[in-house]
C-alpha positions in Angstrom: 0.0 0.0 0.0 1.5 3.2 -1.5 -0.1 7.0 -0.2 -0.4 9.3 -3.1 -1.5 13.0 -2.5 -2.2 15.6 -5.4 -3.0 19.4 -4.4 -3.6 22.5 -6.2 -4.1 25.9 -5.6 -6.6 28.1 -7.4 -8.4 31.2 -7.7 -12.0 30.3 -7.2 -13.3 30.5 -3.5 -13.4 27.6 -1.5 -17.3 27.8 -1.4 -17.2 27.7 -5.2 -15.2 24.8 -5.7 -16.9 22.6 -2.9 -20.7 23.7 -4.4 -19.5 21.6 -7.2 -17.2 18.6 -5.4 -19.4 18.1 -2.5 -22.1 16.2 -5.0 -21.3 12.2 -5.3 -23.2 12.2 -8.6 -21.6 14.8 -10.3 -18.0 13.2 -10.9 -18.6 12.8 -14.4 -19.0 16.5 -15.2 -15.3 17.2 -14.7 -13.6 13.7 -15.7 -11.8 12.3 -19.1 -14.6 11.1 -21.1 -17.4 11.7 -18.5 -19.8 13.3 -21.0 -20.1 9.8 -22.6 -19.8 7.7 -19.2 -22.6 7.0 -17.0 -23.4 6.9 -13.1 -26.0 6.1 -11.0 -26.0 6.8 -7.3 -28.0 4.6 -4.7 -28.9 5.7 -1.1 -28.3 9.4 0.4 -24.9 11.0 2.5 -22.4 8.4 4.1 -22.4 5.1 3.0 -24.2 5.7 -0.6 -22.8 3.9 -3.6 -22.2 5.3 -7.0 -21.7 2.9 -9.8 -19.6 4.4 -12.8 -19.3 2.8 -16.6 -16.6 5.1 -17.3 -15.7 4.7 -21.2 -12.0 5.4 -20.6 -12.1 2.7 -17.9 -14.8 0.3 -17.6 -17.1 -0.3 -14.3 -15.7 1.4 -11.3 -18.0 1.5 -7.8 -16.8 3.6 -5.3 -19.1 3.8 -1.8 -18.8 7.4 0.0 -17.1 6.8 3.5 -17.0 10.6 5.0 -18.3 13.5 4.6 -18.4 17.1 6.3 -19.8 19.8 5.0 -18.3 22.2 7.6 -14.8 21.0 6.4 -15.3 20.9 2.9 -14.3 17.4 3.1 -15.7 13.8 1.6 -13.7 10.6 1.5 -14.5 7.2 -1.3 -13.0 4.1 -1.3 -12.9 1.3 -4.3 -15.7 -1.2 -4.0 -15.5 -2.8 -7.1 -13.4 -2.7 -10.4 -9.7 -2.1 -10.6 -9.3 1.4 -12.4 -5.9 1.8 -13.5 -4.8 -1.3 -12.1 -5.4 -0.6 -8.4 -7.0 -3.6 -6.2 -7.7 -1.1 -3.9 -7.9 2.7 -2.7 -9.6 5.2 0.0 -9.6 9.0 -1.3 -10.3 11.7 0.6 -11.2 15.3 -0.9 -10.5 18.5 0.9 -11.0 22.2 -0.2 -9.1 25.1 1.9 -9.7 28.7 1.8 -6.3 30.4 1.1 -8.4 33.7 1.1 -11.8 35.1 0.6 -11.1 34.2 -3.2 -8.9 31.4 -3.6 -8.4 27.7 -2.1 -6.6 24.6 -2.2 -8.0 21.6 -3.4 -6.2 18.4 -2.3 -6.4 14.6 -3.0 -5.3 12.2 -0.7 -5.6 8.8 -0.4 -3.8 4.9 0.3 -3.9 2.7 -2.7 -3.0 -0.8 -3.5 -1.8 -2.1 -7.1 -3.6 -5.3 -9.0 -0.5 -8.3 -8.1 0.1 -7.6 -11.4 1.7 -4.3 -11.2 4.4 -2.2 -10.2 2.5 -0.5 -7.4 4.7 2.8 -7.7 3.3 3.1 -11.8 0.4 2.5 -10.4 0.2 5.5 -7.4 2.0 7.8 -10.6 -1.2 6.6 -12.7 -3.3 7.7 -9.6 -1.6 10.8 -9.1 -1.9 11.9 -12.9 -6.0 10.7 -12.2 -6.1 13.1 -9.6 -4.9 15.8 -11.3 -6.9 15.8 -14.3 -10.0 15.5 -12.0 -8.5 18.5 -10.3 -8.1 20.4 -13.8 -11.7 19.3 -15.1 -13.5 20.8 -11.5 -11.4 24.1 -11.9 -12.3 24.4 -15.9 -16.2 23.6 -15.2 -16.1 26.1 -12.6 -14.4 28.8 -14.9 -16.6 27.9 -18.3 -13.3 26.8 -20.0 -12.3 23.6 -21.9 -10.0 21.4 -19.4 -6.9 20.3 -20.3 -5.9 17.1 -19.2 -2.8 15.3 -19.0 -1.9 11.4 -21.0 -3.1 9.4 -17.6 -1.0 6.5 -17.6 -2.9 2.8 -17.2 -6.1 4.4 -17.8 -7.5 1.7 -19.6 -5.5 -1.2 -18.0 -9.4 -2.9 -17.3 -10.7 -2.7 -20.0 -7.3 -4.0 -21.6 -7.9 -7.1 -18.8 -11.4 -7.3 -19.8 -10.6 -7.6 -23.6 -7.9 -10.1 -23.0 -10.7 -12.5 -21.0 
């Protein structure tokens, strides 16, 4: 098990950014290929599950562990699938006021490669994940066209799932 962090600071407010990242259902709206993914959330706050047919990955499930408004903080973990080759991962998703009109928005989380894998690729293929989710929020939020990096393993399941 490998910890991987991504942060970023921006100039939106705080309130701004978590408005849109406090919403379970809404991940789709600032990932690669989420206009042409699906999602479906079942049950309300802590302990709902979101199911994900992500066409740059496959079927990803991730079930919402923690969540504080107050904090501008939510946590996910991995329920089923293996996104970018990891067996298993816990995220958690903070947003800090820097000032009255910029924050920090910061990834951090524990992951575990497939067997297969080098686990270190792996937490780089993470990292790179949770940086392009980071770039998709701040370009919704602005009304501009993200710009997101080559992720690395991105569709390592589906490859699996082909091979099968």
């Amino acid at each position: 098990m490998i910890q991987i962090e991504h942060r970023r600071d921006t100039d939106l407010a705080a309130d701004t950014v978590w408005e849109e990242l406090r919403h379970f259902d809404r991940v789709l709206r600032w990932i690669p290929g989420g206009e042409a993914s699906t999602i479906s959330v079942v049950g309300e706050g802590i302990g709902c599950v979101r199911d994900l047919q992500l066409t740059t990955q496959g079927y990803v499930q991730h079930r919402l562990v923690a969540f504080d408004d107050d904090a501008r903080m939510l946590s996910y973990e991995l329920t089923a699938g293996k996104p970018i080759g990891m067996q298993s991962y816990t995220v958690v998703a903070t947003v800090t006021p820097i000032d009255d009109a910029s924050c920090t928005i910061r990834w951090q989380g524990n992951m575990t490669a497939d067997a297969t894998l080098d686990e270190s690729e792996v937490g780089s293929a993470l990292e790179a994940a949770l940086g392009n989710m980071t770039s998709g929020l701040i370009a919704l939020l602005k009304g501009q066209a993200p710009s997101f990096v080559q992720q690395p393993n991105e569709d390592w399941q589906l490859r699996q799932s082909a091979d099968t």
